[in-house]
C-alpha positions in Angstrom: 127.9 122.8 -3.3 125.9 125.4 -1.5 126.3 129.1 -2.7 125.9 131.0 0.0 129.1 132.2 1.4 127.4 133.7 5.0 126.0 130.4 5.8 129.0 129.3 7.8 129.0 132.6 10.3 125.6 132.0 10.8 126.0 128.6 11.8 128.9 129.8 13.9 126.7 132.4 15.6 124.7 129.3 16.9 127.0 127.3 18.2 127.3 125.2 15.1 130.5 124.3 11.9 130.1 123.1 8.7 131.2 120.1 8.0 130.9 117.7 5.1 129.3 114.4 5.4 130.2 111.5 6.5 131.9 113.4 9.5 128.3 115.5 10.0 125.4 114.7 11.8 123.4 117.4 10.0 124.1 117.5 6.3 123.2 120.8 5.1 122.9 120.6 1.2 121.5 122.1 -1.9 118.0 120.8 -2.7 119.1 119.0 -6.1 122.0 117.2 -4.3 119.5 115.5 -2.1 120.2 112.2 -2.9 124.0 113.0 -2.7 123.3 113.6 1.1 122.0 109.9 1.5 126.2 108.8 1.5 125.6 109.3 5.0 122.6 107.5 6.2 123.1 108.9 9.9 122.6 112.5 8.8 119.8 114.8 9.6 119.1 116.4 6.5 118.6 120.4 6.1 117.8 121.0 2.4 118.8 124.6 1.7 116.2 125.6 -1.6 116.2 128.6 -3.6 112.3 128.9 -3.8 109.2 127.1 -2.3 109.0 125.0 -4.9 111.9 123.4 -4.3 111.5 122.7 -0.4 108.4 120.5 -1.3 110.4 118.8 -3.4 113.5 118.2 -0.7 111.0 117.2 1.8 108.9 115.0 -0.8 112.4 113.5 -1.4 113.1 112.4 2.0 114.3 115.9 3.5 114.4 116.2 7.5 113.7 120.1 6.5 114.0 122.4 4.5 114.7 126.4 4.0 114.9 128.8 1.0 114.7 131.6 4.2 118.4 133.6 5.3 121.1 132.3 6.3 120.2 132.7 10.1 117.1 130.5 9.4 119.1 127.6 8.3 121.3 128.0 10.6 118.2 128.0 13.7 116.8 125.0 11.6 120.4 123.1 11.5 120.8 124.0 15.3 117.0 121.9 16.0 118.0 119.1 14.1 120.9 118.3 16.0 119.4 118.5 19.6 118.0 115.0 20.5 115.0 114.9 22.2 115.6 114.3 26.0 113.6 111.1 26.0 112.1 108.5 23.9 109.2 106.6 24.8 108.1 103.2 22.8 105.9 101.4 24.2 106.5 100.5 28.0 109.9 101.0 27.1 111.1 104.8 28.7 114.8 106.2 27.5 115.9 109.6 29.2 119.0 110.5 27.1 120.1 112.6 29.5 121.0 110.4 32.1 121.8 108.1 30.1 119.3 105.2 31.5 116.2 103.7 30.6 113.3 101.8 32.2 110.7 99.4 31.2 107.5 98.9 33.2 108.8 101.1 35.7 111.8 98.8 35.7 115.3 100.5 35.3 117.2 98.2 33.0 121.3 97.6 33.8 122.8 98.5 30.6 126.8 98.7 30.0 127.5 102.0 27.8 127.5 100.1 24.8 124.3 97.9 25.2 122.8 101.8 25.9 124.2 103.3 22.9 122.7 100.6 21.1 119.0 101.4 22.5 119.6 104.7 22.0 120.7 103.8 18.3 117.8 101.4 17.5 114.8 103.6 19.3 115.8 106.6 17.3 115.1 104.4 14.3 111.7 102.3 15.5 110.3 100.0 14.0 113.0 100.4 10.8 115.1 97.4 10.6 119.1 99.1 11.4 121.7 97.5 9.0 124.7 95.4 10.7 127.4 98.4 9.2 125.6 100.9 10.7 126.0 99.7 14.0 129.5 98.7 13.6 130.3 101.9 12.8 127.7 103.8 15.4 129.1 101.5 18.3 132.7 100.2 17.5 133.8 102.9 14.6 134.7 100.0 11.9 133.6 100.2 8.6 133.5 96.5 8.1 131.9 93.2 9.6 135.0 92.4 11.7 133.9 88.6 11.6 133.2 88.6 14.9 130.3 88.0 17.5 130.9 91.2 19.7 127.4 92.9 18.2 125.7 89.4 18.7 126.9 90.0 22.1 125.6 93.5 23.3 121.9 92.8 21.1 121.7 89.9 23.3 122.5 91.4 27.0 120.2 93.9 25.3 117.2 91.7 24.6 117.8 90.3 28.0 117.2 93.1 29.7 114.5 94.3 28.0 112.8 90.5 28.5 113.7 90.2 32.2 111.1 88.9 33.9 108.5 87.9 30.9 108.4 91.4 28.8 107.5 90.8 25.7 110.0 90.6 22.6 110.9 94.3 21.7 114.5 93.6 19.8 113.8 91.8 16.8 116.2 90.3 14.9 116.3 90.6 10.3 118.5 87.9 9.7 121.2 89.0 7.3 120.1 92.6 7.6 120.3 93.9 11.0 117.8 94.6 14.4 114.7 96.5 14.9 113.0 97.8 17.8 109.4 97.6 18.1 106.4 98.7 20.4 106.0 95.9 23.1 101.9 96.9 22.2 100.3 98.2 19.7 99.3 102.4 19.8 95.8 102.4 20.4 93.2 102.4 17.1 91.2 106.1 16.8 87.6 105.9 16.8 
């Protein structure tokens, strides 16, 4: 538990509540429960230290950030974590998560509001295979396999989109793990 009893009118000065994982989307914890934080694979984490030290440590250990500043610090650094960047490039592949649409080639690709949630899902994480649960619970809020094809269903309107008319293969598919997204080429080599 973290000791500092200002930390939550801080965070309310910016717009922001403390909550405990698995409801958060920031998980804001004491460097030595890091891996405690990890219950909640989803979470941004903000690693509150007491020293320097110790934020090298958090980050070394898989940290989003970390502070051993004030409590107004934190709560700045929370309040960045949480806002998504307003698009997401891969490749020829172009998301603006503002409007909600996306475009390849120049294309703009027909997505339902699921088959974009699971772009969004899967470009946030590229090129990292996302498990099955996850995106039962990201998309459908179960937290089991329901046994059905409903998430074989919206990948594959997905890939389709993303393939129409001879793009090459972006959705990948880990059998018995989950899907990645990948570059459709390569980021150039530096000289």
């Amino acid at each position: 538990m973290i000791e500092r009893p200002t930390l939550p009118a801080a965070l309310r000065a910016v717009g922001l509540t403390l909550v405990a994982p698995p409801a958060a989307t920031v998980a804001i914890v004491a460097a030595r429960a890091l891996a405690d934080a990890r219950a909640c694979p989803a979470a941004r984490i903000l690693a509150v230290a007491t020293n320097e030290s110790d934020e090298r440590a958090a980050l070394l250990a898989g940290a989003d950030d970390a502070s051993s500043g004030s409590d107004t610090t934190i709560a700045l650094r929370a309040r960045r974590l949480l806002a998504p960047a307003a698009a997401i490039t891969i490749g020829s592949l172009h998301i603006d998560r503002i409007t909600r649409t996306a475009r390849r080639n120049g294309r703009p690709l027909s997505l339902l509001p699921r088959e974009y949630a699971l772009l969004d899902l899967l470009a946030r994480h590229c090129n990292q295979t996302v498990a099955r649960a996850q995106l039962h619970q990201a998309l459908f809020g179960l937290r089991f396999d329901p046994g059905t094809n409903v998430l074989a269903v919206h990948v594959s309107r997905l890939r389709a989109a993303l393939e129409r008319e001879g793009g090459a293969p972006m959705l990948l598919t880990d059998r018995g793990r989950g899907y990645r997204l990948i570059p459709d080429h390569p980021p150039p080599v530096p000289r």
